[in-house]
mmCIF file of the C-alpha atoms, coordinates in Angstrom:
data_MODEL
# 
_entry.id   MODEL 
# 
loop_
_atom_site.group_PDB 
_atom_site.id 
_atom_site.type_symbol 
_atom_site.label_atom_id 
_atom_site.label_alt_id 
_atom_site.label_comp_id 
_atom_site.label_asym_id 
_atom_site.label_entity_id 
_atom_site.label_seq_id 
_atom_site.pdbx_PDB_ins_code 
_atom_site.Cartn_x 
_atom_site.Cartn_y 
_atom_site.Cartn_z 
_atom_site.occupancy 
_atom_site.B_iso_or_equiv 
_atom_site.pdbx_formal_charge 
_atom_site.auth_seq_id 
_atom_site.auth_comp_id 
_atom_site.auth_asym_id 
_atom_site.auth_atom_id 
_atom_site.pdbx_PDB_model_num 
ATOM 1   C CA . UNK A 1 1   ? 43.272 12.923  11.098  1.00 0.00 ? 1   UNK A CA 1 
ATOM 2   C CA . UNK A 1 2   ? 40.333 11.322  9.753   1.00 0.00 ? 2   UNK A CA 1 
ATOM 3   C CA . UNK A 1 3   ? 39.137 10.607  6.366   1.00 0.00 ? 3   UNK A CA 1 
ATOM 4   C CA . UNK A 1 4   ? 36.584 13.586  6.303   1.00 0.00 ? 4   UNK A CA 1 
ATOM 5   C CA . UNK A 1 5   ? 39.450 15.718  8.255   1.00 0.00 ? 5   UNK A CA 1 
ATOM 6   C CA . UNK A 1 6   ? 41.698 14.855  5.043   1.00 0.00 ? 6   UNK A CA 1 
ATOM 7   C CA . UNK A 1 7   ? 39.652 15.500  2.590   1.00 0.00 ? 7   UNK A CA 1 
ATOM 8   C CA . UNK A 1 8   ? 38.372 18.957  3.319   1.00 0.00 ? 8   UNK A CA 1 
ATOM 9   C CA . UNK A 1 9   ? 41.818 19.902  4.630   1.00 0.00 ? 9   UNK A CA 1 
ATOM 10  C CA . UNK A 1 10  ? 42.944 19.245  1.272   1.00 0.00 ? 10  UNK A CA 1 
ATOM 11  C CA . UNK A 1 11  ? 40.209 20.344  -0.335  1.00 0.00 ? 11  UNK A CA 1 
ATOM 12  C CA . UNK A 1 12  ? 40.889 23.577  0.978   1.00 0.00 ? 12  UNK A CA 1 
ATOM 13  C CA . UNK A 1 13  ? 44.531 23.659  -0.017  1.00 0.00 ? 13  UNK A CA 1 
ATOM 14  C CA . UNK A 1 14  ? 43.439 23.279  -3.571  1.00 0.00 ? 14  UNK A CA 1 
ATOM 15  C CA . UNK A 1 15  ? 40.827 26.007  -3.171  1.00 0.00 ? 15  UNK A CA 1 
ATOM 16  C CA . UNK A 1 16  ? 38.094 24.486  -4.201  1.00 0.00 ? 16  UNK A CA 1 
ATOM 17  C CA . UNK A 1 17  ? 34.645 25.021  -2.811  1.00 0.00 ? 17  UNK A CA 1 
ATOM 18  C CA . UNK A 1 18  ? 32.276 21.527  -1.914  1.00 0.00 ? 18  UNK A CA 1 
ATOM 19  C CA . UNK A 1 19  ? 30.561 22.870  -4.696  1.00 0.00 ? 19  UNK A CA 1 
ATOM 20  C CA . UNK A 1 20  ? 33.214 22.745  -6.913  1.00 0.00 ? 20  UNK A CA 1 
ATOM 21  C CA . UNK A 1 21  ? 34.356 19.395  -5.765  1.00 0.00 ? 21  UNK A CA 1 
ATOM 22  C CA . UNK A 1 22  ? 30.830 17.977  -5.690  1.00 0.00 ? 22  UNK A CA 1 
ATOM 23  C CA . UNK A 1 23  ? 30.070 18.947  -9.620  1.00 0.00 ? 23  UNK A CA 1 
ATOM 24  C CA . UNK A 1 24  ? 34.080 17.559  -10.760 1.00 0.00 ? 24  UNK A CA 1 
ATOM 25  C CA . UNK A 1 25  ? 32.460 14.341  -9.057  1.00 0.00 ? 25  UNK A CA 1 
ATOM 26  C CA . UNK A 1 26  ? 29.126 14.128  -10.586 1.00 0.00 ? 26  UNK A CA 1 
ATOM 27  C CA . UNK A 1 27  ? 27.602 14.198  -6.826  1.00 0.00 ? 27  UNK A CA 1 
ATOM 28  C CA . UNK A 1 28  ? 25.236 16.293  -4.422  1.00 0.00 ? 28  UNK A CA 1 
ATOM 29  C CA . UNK A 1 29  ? 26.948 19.293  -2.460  1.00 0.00 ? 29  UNK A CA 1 
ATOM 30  C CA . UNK A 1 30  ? 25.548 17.224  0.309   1.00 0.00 ? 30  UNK A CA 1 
ATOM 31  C CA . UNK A 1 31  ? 27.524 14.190  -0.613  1.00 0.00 ? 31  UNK A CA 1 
ATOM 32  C CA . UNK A 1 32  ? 30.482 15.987  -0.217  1.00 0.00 ? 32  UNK A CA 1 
ATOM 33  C CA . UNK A 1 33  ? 29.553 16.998  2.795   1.00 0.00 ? 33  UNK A CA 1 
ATOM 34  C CA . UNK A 1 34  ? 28.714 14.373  4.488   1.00 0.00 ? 34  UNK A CA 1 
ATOM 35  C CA . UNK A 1 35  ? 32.235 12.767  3.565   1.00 0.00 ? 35  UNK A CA 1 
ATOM 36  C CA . UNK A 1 36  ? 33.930 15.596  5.551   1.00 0.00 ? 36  UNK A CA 1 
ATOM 37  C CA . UNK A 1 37  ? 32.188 15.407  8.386   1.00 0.00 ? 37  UNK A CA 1 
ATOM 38  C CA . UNK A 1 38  ? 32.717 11.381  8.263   1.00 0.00 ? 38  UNK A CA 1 
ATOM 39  C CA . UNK A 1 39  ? 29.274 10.230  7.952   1.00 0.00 ? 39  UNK A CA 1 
ATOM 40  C CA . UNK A 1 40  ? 29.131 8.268   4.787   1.00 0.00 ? 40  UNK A CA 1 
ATOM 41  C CA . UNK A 1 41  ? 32.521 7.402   2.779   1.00 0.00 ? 41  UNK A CA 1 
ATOM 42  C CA . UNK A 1 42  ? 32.624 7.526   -1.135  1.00 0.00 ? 42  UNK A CA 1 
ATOM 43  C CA . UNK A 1 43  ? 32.656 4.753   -3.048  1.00 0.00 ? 43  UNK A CA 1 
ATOM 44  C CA . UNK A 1 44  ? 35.820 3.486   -4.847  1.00 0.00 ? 44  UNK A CA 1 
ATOM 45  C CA . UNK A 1 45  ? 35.303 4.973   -7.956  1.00 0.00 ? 45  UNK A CA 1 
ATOM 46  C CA . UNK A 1 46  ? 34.870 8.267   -6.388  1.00 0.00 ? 46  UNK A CA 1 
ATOM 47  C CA . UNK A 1 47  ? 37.951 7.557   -3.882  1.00 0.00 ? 47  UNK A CA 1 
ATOM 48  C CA . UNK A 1 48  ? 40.389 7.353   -7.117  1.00 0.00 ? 48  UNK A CA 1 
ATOM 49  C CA . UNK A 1 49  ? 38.774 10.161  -8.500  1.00 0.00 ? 49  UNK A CA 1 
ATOM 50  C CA . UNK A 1 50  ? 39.232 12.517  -4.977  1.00 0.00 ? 50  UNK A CA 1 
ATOM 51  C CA . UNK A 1 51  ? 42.607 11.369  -4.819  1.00 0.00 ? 51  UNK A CA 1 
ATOM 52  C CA . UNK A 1 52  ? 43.848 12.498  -8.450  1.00 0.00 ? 52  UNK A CA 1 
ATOM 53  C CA . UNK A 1 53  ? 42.041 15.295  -7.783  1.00 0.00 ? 53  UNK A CA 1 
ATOM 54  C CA . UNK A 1 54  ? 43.530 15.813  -4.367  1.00 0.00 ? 54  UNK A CA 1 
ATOM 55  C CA . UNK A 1 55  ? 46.868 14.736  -5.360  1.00 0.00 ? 55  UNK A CA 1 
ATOM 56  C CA . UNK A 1 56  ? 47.310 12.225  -2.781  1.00 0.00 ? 56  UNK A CA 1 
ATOM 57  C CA . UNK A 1 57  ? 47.114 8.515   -2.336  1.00 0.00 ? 57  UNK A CA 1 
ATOM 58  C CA . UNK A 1 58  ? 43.604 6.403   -1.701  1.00 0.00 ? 58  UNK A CA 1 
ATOM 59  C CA . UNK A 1 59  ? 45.675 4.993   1.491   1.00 0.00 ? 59  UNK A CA 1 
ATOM 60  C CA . UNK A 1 60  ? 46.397 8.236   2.945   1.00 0.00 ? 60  UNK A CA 1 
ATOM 61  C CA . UNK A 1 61  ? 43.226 9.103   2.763   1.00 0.00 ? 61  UNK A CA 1 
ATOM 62  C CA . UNK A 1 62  ? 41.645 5.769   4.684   1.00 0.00 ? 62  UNK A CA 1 
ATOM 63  C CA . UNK A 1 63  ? 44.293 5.611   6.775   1.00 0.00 ? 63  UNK A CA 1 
ATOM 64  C CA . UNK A 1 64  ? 43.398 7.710   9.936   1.00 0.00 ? 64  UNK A CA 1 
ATOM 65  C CA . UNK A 1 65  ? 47.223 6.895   11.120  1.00 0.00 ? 65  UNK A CA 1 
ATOM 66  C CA . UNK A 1 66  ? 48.936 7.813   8.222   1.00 0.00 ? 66  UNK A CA 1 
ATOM 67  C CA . UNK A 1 67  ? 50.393 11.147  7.593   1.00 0.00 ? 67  UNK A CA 1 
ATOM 68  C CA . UNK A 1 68  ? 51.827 12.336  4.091   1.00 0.00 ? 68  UNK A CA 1 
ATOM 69  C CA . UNK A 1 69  ? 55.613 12.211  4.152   1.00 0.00 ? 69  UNK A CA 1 
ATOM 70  C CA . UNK A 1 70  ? 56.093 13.195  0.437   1.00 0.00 ? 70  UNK A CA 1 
ATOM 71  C CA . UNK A 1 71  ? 58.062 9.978   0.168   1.00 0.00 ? 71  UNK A CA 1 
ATOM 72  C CA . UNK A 1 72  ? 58.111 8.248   -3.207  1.00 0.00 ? 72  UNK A CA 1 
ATOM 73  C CA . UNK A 1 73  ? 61.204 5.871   -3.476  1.00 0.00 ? 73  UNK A CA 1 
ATOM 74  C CA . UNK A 1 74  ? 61.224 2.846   -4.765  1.00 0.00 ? 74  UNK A CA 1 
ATOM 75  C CA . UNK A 1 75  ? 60.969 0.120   -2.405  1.00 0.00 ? 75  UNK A CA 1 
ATOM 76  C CA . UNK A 1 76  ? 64.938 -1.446  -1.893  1.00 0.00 ? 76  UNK A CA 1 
ATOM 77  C CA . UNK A 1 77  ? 63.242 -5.254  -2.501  1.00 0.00 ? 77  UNK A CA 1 
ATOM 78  C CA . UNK A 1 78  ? 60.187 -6.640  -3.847  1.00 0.00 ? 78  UNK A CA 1 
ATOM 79  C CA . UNK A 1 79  ? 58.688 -8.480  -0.924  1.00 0.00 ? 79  UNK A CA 1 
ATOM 80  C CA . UNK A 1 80  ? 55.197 -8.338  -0.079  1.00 0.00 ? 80  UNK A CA 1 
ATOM 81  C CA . UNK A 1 81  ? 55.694 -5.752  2.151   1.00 0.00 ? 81  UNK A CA 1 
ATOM 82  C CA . UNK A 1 82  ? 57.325 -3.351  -0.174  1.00 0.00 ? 82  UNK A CA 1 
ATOM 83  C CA . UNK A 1 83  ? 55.013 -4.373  -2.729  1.00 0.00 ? 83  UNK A CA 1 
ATOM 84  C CA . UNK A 1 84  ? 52.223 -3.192  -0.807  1.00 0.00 ? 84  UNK A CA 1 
ATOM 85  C CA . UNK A 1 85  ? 53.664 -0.228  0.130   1.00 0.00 ? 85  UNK A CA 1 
ATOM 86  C CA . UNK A 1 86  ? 54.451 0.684   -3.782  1.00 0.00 ? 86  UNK A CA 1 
ATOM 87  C CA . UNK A 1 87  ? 50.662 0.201   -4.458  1.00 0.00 ? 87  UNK A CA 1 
ATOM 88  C CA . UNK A 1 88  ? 49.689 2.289   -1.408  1.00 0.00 ? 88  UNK A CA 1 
ATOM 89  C CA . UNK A 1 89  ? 51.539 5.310   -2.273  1.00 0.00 ? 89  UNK A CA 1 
ATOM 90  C CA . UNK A 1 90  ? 49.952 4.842   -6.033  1.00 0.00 ? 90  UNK A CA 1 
ATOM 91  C CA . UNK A 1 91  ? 46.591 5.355   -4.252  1.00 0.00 ? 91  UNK A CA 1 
ATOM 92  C CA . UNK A 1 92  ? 45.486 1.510   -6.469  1.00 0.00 ? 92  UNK A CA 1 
ATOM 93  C CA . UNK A 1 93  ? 45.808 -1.001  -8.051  1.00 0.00 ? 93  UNK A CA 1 
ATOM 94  C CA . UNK A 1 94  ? 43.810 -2.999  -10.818 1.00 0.00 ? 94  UNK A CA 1 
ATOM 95  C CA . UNK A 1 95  ? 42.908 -6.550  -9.811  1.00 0.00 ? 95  UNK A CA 1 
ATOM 96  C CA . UNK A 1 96  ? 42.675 -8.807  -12.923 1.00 0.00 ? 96  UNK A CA 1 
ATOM 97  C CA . UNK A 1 97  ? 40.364 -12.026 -12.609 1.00 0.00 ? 97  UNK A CA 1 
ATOM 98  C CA . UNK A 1 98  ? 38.961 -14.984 -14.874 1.00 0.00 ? 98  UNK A CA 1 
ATOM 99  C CA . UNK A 1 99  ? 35.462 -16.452 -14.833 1.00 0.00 ? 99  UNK A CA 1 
ATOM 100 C CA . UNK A 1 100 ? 34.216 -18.903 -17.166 1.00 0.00 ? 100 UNK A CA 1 
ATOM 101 C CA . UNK A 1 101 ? 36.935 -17.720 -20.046 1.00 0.00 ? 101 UNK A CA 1 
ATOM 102 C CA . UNK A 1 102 ? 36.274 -14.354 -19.369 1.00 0.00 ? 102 UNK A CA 1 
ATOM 103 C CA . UNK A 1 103 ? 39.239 -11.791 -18.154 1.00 0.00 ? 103 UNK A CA 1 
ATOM 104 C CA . UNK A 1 104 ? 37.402 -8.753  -16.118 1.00 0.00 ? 104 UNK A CA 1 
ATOM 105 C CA . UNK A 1 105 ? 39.544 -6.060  -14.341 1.00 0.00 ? 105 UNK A CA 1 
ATOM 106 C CA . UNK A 1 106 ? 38.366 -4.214  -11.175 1.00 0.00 ? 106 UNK A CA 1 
ATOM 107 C CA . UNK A 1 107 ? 39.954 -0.896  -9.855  1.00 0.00 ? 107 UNK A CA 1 
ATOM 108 C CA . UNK A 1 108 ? 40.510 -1.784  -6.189  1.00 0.00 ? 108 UNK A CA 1 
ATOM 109 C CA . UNK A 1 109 ? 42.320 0.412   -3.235  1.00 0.00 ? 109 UNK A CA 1 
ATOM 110 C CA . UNK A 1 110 ? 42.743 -1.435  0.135   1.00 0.00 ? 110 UNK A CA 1 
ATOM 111 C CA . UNK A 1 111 ? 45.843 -3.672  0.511   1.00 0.00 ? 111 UNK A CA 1 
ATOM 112 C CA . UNK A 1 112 ? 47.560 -5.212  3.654   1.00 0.00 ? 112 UNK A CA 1 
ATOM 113 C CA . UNK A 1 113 ? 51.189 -6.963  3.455   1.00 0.00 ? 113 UNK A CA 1 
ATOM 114 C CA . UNK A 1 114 ? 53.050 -9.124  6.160   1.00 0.00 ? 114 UNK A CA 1 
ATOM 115 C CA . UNK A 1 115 ? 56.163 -10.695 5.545   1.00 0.00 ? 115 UNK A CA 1 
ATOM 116 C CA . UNK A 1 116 ? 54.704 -13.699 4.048   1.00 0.00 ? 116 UNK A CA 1 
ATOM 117 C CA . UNK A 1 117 ? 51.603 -12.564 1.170   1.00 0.00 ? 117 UNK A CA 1 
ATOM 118 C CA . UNK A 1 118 ? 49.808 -9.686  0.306   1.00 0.00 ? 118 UNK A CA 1 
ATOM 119 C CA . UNK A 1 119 ? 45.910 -9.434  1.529   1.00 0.00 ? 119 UNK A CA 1 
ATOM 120 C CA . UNK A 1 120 ? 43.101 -7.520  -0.356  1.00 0.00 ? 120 UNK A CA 1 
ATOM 121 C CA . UNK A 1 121 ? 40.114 -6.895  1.242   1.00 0.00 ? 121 UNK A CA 1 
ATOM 122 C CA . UNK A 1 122 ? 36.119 -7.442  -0.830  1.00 0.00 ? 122 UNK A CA 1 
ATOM 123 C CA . UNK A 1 123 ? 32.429 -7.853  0.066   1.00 0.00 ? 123 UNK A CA 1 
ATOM 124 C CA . UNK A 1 124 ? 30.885 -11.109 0.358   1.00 0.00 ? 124 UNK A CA 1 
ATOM 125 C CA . UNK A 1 125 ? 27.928 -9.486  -2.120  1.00 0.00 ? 125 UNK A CA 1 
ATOM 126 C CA . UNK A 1 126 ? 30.304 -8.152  -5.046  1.00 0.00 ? 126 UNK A CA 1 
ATOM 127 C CA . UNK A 1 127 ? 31.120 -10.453 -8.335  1.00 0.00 ? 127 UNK A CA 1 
ATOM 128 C CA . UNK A 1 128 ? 34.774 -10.113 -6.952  1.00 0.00 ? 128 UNK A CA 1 
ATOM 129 C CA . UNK A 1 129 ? 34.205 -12.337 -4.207  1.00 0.00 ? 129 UNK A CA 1 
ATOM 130 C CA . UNK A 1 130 ? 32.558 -15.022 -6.462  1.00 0.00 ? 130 UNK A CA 1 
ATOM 131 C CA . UNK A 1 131 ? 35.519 -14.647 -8.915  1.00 0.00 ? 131 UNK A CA 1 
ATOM 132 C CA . UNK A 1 132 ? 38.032 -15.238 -6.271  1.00 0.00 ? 132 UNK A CA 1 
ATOM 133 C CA . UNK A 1 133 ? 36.509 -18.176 -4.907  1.00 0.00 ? 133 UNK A CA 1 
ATOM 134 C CA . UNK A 1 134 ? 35.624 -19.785 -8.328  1.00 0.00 ? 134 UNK A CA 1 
ATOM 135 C CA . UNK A 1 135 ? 39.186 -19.160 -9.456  1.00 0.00 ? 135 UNK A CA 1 
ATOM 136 C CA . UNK A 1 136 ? 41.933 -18.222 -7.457  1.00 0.00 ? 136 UNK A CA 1 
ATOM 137 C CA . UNK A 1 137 ? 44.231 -17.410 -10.456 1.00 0.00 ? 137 UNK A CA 1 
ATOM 138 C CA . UNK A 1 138 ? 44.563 -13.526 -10.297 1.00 0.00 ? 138 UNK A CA 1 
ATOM 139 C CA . UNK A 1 139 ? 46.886 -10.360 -10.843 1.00 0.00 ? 139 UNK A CA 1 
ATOM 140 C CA . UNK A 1 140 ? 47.114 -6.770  -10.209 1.00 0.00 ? 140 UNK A CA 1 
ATOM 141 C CA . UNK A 1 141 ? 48.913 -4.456  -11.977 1.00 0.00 ? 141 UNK A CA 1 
ATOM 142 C CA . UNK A 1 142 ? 49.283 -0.545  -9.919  1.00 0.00 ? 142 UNK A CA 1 
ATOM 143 C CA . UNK A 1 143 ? 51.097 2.839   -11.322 1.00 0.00 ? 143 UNK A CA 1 
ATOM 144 C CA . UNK A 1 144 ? 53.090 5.367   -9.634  1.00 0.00 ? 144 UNK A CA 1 
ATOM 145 C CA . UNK A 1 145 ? 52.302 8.579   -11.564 1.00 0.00 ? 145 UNK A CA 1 
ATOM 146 C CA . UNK A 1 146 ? 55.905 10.170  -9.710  1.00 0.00 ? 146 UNK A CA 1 
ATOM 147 C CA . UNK A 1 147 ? 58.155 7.778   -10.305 1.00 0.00 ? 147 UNK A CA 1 
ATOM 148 C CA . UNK A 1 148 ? 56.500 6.735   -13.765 1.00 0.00 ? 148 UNK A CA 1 
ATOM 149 C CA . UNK A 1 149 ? 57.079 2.469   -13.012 1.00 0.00 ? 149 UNK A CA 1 
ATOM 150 C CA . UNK A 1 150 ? 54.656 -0.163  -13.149 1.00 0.00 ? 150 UNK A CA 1 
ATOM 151 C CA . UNK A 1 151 ? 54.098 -2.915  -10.475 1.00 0.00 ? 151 UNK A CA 1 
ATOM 152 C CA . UNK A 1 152 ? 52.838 -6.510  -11.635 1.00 0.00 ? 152 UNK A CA 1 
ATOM 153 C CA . UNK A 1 153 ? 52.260 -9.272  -9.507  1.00 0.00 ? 153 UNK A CA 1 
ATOM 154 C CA . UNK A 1 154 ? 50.701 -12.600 -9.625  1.00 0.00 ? 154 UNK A CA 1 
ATOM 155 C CA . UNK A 1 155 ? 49.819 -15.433 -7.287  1.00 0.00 ? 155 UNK A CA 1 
ATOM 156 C CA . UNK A 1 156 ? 46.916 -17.481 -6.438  1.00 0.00 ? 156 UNK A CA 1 
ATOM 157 C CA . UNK A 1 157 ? 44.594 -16.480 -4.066  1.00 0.00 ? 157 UNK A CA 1 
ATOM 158 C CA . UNK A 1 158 ? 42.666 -17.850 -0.703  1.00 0.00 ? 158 UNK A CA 1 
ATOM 159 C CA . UNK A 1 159 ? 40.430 -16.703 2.086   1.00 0.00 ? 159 UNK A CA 1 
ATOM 160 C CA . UNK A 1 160 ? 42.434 -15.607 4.875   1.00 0.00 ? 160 UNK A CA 1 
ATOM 161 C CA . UNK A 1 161 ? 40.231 -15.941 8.580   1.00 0.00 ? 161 UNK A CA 1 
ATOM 162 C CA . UNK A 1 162 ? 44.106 -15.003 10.522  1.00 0.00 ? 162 UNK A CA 1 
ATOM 163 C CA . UNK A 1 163 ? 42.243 -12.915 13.434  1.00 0.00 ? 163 UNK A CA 1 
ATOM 164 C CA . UNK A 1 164 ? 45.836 -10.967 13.491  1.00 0.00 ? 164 UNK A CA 1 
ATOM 165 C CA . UNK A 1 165 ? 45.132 -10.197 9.759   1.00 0.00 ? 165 UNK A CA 1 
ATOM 166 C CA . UNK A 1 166 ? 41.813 -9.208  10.289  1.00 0.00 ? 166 UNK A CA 1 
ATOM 167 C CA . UNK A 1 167 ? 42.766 -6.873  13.223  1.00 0.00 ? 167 UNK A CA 1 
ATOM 168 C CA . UNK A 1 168 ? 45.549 -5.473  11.281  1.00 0.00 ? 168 UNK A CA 1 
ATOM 169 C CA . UNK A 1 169 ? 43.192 -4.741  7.904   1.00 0.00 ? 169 UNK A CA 1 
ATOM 170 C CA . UNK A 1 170 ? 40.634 -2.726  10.667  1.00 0.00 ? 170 UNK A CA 1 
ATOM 171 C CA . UNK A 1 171 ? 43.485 -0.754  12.000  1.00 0.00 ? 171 UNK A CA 1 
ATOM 172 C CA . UNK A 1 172 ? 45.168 0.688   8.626   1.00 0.00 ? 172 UNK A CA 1 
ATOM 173 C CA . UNK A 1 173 ? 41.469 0.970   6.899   1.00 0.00 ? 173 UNK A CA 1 
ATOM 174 C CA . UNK A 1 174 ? 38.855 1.789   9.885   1.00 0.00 ? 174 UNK A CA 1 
ATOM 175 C CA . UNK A 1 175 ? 35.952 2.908   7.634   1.00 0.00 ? 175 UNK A CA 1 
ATOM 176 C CA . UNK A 1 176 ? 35.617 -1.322  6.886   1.00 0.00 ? 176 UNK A CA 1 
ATOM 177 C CA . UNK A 1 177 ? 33.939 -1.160  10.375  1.00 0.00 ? 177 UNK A CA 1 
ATOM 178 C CA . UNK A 1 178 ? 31.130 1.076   9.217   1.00 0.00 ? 178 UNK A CA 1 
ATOM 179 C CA . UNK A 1 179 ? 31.033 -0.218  5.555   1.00 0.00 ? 179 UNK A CA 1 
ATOM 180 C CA . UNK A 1 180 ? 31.049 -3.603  5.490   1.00 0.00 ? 180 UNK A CA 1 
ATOM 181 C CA . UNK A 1 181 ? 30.804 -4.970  9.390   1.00 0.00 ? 181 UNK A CA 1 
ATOM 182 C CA . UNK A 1 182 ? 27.281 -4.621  10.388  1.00 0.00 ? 182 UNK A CA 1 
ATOM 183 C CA . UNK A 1 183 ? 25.488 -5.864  13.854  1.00 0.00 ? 183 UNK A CA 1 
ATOM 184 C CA . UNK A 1 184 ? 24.240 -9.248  12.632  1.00 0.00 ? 184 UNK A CA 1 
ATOM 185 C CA . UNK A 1 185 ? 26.452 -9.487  9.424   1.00 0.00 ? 185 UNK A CA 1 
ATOM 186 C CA . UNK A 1 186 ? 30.108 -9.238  8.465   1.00 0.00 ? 186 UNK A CA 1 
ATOM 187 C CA . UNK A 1 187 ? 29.932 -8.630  5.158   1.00 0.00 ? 187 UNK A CA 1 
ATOM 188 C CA . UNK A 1 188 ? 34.208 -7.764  4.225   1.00 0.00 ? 188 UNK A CA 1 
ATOM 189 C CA . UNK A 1 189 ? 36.092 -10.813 3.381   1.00 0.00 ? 189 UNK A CA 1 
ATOM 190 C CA . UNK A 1 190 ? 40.037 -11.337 3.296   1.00 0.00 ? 190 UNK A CA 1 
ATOM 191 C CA . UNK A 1 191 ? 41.718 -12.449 0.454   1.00 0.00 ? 191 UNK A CA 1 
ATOM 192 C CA . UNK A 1 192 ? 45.107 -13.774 0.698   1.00 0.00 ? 192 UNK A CA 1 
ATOM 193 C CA . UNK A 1 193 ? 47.508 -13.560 -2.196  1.00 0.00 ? 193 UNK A CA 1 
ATOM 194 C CA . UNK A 1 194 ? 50.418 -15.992 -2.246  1.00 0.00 ? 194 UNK A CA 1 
ATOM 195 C CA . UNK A 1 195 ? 52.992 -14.014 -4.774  1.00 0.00 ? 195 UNK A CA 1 
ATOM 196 C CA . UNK A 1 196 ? 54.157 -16.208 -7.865  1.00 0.00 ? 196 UNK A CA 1 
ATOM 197 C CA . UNK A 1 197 ? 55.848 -13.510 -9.740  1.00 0.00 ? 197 UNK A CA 1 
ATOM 198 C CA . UNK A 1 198 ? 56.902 -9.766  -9.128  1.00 0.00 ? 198 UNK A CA 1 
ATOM 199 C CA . UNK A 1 199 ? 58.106 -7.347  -11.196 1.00 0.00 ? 199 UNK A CA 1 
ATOM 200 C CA . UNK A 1 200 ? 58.510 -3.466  -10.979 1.00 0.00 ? 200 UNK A CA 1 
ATOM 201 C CA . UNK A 1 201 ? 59.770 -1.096  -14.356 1.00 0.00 ? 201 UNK A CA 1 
# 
């Protein structure tokens, strides 16, 4: 299913009208619209929001190969794997930086994990980008509102131009095509976070 597909099929469940849905959000009827039918996607703020609303995770929702299996264990280990899958079936995670002195914390909701690092994706135009380059010091901190535990991680951070990652980022998020990859620009950037220290409670 796609994104659009997902959201009015859940939508629906909840019995809620695009209306309804649109005026929770502080959008046009239109808007709402337009997300089912998958020509425009909402913005993060409004992809957290949808998926408290919806009662679902920001990953199943992006993730046209994902289905929802109701599963929300624990991961066994804390490898960057696992970790990633923790923060995808919270829906996000909070990405903590440091300019010049100054802490500021970003709600974020695409991750990636292989068996070596975790990978966020940004846009070459946000602040984010410039405070990952100018200090590659970071953590993110994600909740699971089921099982009620906290994830914390932090690590140091790098651009990652792995063609495998890349590919792999495009497959479990497709709407970065249409966002952020553009005909004489590519706009989305890989991060690549090295894990220093893990903890889940």
């Amino acid at each position: 299913m796609t994104t659009g597909e997902k959201l009015a099929a859940l939508r629906k469940q909840k019995g809620i009208t695009q209306e309804q849905l649109a005026e929770l959000l502080q959008v046009s009827r239109q808007s709402v619209s337009r997300w089912e039918m998958d020509a425009a996607f909402p913005e993060t703020e409004k992809l957290i929001r949808l998926a408290r609303l919806l009662e679902c995770s920001i990953d199943f929702l992006l993730n046209e190969n994902q289905e929802d299996s109701g599963d929300r264990k624990m991961p066994a280990e804390i490898s960057p794997e696992s970790a990633s899958r923790f923060i995808r079936e919270c829906g996000y995670f909070f990405l903590a930086t440091s300019v010049g002195g100054r802490p500021r914390l970003r709600p974020m909701g695409m991750i990636h994990a292989d068996e070596k690092a975790l990978y966020l994706v940004t846009d070459k135009r946000k602040s984010v980008y410039t405070d990952l380059t100018e200090n590659p010091l970071v953590e993110l901190a994600s909740y699971n509102l089921y099982t009620r535990q906290w994830i914390r991680i932090s690590g140091r951070v790098r651009a990652e131009a792995s063609r495998e990652v890349q590919e792999a980022m495009l497959e479990r998020y497709p709407m970065i095509r249409q966002e952020y990859v553009h005909q004489d620009d590519m706009f989305f950037v890989i991060f690549r976070l090295d894990i220093e220290a893990v903890s889940i409670n």
